[in-house]
N, C-alpha and C positions, 0 to 999 in steps of 0.2 A: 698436560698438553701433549697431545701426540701427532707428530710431526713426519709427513708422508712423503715420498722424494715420489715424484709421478713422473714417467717418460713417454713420449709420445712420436713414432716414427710410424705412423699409417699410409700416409701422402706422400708432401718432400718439404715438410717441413721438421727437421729436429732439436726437439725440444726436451730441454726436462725440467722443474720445478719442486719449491719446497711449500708446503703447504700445509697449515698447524690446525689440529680439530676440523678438517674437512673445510674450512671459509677462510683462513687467513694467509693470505698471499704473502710466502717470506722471499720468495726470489721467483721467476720465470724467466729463462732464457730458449730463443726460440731462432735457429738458423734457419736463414731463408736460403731455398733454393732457385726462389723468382725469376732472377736473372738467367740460371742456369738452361730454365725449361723455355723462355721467354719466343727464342728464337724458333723454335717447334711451335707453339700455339696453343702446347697443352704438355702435361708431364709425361716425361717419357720415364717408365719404370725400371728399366736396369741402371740409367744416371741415375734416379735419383735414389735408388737401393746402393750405390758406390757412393754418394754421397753420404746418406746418414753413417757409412760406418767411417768415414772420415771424421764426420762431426760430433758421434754422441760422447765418447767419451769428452771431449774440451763443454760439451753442454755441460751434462752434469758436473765436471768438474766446476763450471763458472754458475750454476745453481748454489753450489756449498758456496763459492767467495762470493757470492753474491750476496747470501742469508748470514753470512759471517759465523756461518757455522762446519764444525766437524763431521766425519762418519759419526761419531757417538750421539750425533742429536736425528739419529734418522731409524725412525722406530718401527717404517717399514717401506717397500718396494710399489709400486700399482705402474702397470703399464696394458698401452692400449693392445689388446690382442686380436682385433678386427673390430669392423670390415674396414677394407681398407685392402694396399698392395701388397700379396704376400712376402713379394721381397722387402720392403719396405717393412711390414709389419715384425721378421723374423732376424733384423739388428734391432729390434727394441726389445724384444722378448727376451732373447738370448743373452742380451747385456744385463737386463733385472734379471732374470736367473740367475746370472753369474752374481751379479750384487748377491742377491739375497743369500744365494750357497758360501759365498764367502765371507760374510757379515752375519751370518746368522738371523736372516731378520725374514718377517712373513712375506711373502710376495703374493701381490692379487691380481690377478688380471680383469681387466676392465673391456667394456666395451665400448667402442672411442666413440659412438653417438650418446652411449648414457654420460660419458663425458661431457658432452658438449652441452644436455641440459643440465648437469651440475655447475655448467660456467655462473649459473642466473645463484648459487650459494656463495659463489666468491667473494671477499673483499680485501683490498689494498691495506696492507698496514700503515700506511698514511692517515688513511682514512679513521683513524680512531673509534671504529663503532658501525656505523654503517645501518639498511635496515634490517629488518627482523628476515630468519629464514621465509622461502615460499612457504605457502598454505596450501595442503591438500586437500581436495583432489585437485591434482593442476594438470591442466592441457597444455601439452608442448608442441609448439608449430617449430619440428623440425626441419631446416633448408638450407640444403649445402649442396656442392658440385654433385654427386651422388645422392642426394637422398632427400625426397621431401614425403615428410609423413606427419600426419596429425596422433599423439600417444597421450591417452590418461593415464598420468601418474599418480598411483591410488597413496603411495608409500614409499620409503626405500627402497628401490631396487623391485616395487611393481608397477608392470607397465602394461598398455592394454592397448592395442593396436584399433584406431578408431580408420584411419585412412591413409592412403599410401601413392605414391605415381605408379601412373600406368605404364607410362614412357620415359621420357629423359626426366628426369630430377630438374629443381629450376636455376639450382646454377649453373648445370650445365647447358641449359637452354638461354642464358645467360652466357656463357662462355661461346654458344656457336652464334647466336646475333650479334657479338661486338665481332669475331671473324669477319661472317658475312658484312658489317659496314665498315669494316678496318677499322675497329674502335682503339686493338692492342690488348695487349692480352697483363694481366689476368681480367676476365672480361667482365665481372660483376662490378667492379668498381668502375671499369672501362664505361659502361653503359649508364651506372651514376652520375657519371662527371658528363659527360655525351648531354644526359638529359636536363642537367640543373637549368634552372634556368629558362624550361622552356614551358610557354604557356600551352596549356595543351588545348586549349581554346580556340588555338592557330594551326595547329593540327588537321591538312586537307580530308575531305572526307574518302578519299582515294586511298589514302594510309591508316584508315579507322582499321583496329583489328576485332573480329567478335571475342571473347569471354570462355574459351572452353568451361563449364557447369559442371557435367556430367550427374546434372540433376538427378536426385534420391540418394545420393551416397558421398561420401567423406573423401573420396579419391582427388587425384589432380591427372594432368594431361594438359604437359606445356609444350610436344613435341607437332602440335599445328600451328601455335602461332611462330612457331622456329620456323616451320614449312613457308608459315606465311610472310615470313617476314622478307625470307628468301626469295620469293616470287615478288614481291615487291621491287627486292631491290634488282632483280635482274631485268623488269620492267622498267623499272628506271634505267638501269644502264641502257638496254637494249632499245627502247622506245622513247630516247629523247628528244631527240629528232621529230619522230611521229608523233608526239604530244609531248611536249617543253615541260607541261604544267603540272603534269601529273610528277614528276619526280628530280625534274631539273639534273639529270645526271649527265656529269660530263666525262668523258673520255673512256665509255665504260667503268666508271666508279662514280658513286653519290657525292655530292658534294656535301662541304661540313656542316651546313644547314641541315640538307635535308634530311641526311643522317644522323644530325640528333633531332629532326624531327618523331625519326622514325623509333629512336632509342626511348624518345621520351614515352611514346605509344605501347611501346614493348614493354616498359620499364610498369608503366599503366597497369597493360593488361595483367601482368603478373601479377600486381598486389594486390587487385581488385579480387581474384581468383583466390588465395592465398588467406586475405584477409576475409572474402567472406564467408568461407568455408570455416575457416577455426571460430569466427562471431559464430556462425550455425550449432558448430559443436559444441561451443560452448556454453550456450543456453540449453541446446537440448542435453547433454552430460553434466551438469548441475554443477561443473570447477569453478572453484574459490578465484583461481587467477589462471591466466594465463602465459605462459613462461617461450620467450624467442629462445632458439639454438639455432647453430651455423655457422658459417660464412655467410651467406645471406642474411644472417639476420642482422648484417652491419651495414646492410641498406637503410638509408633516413628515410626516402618512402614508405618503405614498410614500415617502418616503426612508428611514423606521425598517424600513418595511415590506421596503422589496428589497436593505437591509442585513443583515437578520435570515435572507434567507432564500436570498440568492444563491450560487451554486458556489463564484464568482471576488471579489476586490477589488470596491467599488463608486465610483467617484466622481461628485460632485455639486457643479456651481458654487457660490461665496458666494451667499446668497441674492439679492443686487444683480445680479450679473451673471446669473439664470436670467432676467429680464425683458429685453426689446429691450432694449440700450446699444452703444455703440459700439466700445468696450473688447474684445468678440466680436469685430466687424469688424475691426477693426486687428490682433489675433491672426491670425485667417485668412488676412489678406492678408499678413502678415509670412510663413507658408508659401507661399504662392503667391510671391511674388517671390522667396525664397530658393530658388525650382525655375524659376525667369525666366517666369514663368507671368505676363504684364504684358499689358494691354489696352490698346487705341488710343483716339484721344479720338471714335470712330467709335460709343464704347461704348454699347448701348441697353439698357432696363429687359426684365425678361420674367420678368411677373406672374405667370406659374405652371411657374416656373425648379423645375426637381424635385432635390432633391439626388442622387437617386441611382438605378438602373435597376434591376431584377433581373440575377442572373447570367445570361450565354446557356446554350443545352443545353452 
């Protein structure tokens, strides 16, 4: 059994985890700095670069009490080396360097999105067993505050860039719609909770959004229904008076109706786009299954949604592990060392680390 101590400070959450043969979750501990950023609306990066080095060391320390295990059960180091916030990124690096220079043990660096589709290899040692590994060739619908990208996973550690955003990523197009309807932040969940609940059937034709396509290619572009959502609501504010019906806004802000009217439309458009671009891909790139990564992919819309309507298998991390944690990292780098894919303590951060290229002609 080889047992990977994974750390994760990309964002503002820090975290680190033990993880045995790449799948079996012996502890993950994961500081939130939610609260921290909560009153900005968004993470601000010198907080929460001062925060991880408050926190990593008591993470990792509570990883080991956690696993009930010593430094002697820890056979190597993986930590996420971008993309992500260079400050943020360069207390996780620095700290597994020093682990590994003083423990003698491999250190890998990882890249924190191939992380996040190893989340879909993990399992709970509760769980006794668990299903089998994914099947390749797997498509992974990547979508997190940063980053939404369609990638064939051919293998270990290959990946093959099938489509990518054009503009904002969809959590963050997610993060600026729960703003614009004061939903609260952090905003992908904000706009969940907003829309539960709402039939979309009720949904005036006034607040319809159209479907960004970008018909013949694998891409996304969720930075006009943000636009659009925005011009909604200031329509509302501004024109409630001149027409009541159209948005019922009062006092210059939406009211909570109609703003989770509009969350639920947004909430809509995004899946609809999302899920039927990876169904397209998927049939036309011949994958076995199709594997969720993110934070976004701890939206239950999306999940009912591209289960109900996919070619192939779907799978989708425990909802724990689709946020940063470390428990990813430790997975990832457990494949990497099992290919001797090991990095020197020379290792540096590289804030906009892509996971993956296009294929050549």
């Amino acid at each position: 059994m080889t047992t990977v101590l994974g750390i994760e400070t990309s964002c503002d959450e820090t975290a680190a985890a033990l993880v045995a043969d790449g799948r079996l979750v012996r502890s993950n501990v994961v500081l939130s700095q939610e609260a921290l950023h909560r009153r900005f609306g968004g993470v601000v990066p010198e907080l929460a670069s001062r925060q991880h080095i408050l926190g990593i060391m008591p993470a990792v320390q509570g990883a080991l009490e956690a696993a009930g295990a010593g430094w002697d059960a820890v056979d190597a180091v993986a930590v996420s080396r971008g993309p992500g916030l260079a400050g943020s990124l360069l207390v996780g690096v620095n700290v597994a360097k020093g682990i590994a220079a003083a423990r003698g043990l491999p250190l890998v660096g990882v890249n924190h999105l191939e992380g996040h589709v190893y989340a879909n290899w993990l399992l709970d040692a509760a769980d006794g067993g668990g299903p089998p590994a994914p099947r390749f060739p797997l498509l992974c619908l990547v979508v997190s505050g940063g980053h939404s990208e369609l990638v064939l996973m051919t293998g270990h550690g290959r990946f093959e860039l099938l489509g990518q955003t054009r503009d904002d990523a969809a959590g963050e197009a997610f993060d600026k719609v729960a703003r614009v309807l004061g939903l609260g932040y952090p905003g992908g969940p904000a706009v969940e909770r907003a829309a539960a609940g709402v039939d979309l059937a009720s949904v005036p034709p006034a607040m319809r959004l159209t479907r960004p396509w970008l018909r013949g290619t694998a891409d996304f572009s969720f930075s006009g229904l943000k636009t659009a959502v925005l011009r909604l609501a200031e329509g509302g504010a501004a024109g409630a008076v001149r027409n009541p019906s159209r948005l019922g806004a009062v006092e210059g802000a939406l009211g909570a109706p109609e703003a989770a009217l509009l969350a639920a439309e947004f909430q809509e458009a995004v899946v609809d786009v999302l899920v039927g671009k990876t169904c397209a891909a998927a049939a036309a790139s011949g994958a076995a299954e199709i594997a969720l990564a993110g934070g976004v992919a701890a939206n239950r819309r999306l999940r009912a949604a591209l289960r109900a309507r996919a070619p192939v298998p779907v799978r989708a991390p425990a909802v724990r592990y689709c946020t940063d944690n470390a428990a990813m990292v430790a997975a990832a780098g457990a494949f990497r060392l099992l290919a001797g894919d090991v990095s020197g303590l020379d290792l540096d951060v590289a804030p906009s680390l892509p996971l993956a290229r296009p294929a050549g002609p």
